[in-house]
C-alpha positions, 0 to 999 in steps of 0.5 A, a space after each residue: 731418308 726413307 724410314 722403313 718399318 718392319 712388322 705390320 702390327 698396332 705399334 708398326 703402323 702407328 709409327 708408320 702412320 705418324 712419321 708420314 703424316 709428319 712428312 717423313 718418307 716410309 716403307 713398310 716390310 712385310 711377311 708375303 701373306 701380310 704383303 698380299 693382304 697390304 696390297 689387295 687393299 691398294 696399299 692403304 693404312 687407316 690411322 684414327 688420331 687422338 683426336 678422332 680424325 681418320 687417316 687414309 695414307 698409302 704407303 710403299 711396302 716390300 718383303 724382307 728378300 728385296 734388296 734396296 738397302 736400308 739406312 734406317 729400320 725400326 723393328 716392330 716385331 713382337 719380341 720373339 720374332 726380332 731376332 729372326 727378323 732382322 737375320 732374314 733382312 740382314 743382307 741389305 743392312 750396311 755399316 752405317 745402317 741404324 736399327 730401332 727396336 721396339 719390342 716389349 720386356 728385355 731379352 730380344 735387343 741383345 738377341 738383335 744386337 749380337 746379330 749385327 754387332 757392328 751396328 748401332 741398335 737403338 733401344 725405344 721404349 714407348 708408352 704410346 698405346 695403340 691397336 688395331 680395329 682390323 689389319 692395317 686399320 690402327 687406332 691411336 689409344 693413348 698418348 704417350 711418351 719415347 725414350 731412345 738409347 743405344 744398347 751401349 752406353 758409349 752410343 750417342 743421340 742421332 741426328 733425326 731425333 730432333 725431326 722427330 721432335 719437331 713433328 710432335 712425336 715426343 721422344 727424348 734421348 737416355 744415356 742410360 737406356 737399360 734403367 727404362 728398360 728395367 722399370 718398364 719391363 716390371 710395370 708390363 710384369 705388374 700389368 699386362 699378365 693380370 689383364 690376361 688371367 683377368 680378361 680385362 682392360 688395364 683400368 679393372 686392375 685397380 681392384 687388384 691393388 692388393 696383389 700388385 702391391 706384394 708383386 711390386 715388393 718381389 720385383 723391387 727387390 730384384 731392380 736393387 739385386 740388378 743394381 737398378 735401384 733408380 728403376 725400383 723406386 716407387 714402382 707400387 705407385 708408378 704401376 697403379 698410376 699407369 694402370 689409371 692413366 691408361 685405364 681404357 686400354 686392353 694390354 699387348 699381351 690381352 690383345 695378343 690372346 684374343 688374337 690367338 698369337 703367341 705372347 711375349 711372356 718369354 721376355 716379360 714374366 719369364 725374364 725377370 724370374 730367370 733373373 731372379 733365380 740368377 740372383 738367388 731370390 725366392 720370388 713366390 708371388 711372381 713364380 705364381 703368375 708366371 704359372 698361372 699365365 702359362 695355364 691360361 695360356 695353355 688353355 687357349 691353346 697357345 705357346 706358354 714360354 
């Protein structure tokens, strides 16, 4: 059964690159300007592995308005583009079509889910790294893990997780899908805004342990606020831990900005203090990067929510 990927960014191809290399078969959907760009180039994806060893793969692609239907969809947008996206491919959605969505922060798997309420939306949070040298040329950064999960917690594990497994994707199945959600949402808060007001890779924060530290402390009181005390639990440690694991790595959100695309800041920063207010909890140092993200951007002329 045919995987098809909406968006054609680093994680969009790295999922498509790997599923076909896998033997899986694969369709690209993309946004007629990225469609004309995708097939001037004959349809071609240039995967670089772990290993080094580049990959020419050529893949079918198609706009959202096509009308084949769709079993499986994984959603690679950026979070503020989710929604949008699947509402523009909902008509070739049917009751037993199964949505994977693997936006950043929290906030866009409601927005998708309550567009196609009678669905089962599958939640992904992955720590593969991955980027792009140039369109449709991605670069596998880092090796990582996936966990899946529905959106509810009466959704059970699909059949196709242990094809995944087989191929050497690792992905495990999470009854409990928003405790990831939640602790993965505060190590972006802890990394991914530092590395923009910074300009730097992910590993140059370790000289800024100091304030991660006194943000961990804020967002480890909201996890416990939001009854995510599991999520909360050695977050400082976990964050400089990922911070060295991935040191070589330029974030999401800094390669969003030297791109000149619009940030997830919306659903990472801007979420967790909506949250905090909803809580009732003075979050100081995390109101004061969110602040200073928001100039940064603004200064680049980017959109700041």
């Amino acid at each position: 059964m045919t995987w098809h990927i909406l968006g054609g960014g680093s994680l969009g191809c790295l999922w498509a690159a790997r599923l076909q290399l896998a033997g899986q078969p694969v369709r690209l959907i993309l946004r007629p300007a990225a469609l004309e760009r995708f097939q001037a180039g004959a349809n071609q994806l240039l995967f670089t592995d772990l290993q080094q060893q580049q990959h020419a793969l050529t893949l079918p692609a198609e706009n959202a308005t096509a009308s084949p239907p769709i079993q499986r969809l994984i959603v690679a947008t950026k979070a503020h583009a989710a929604a949008c996206a699947v509402a523009d491919i909902r008509h070739r959605l049917h009751p037993s079509s199964q949505i994977v969505l693997l936006q950043n922060g929290i906030g866009s798997q409601q927005e998708v889910a309550a567009l196609v309420p009678d669905l089962q939306v599958i939640i992904a949070s992955s720590t593969e790294g991955a980027w792009l040298q140039a369109p449709f040329n991605c670069v596998h950064a880092g090796n990582g893990h996936t966990q899946m999960g529905s959106l509810h917690s009466h959704g059970t594990a699909p059949d196709w997780l242990a094809t995944l497994q087989q191929a050497d994707i690792a992905c495990q199945w999470q009854h409990a899908i928003l405790p990831v959600l939640w602790r993965k949402l505060a190590i972006n808060c802890l990394i991914n805004p530092l590395t923009v007001i910074h300009q730097c890779r992910n590993g140059e924060l370790a000289q800024h342990a100091e304030h991660i530290n006194l943000l961990a402390t804020e967002l480890q009181h909201l996890l416990q606020a939001v009854g995510q005390s599991e999520a909360a639990q050695d977050l400082p440690t976990t964050a400089l831990q990922v911070i060295h694991n991935t040191a070589a790595n330029h974030s999401s959100m800094w390669q969003d900005t030297q791109q000149g695309r619009r940030t997830e800041i919306s659903y990472i920063t801007g979420f967790a203090l909506q949250q905090c207010q909803l809580q009732g909890l003075n979050c100081p140092q995390l109101t004061a990067l969110h602040r200073q993200l928001q100039q940064h951007l603004r200064q680049r002329g980017l959109p700041d929510h």
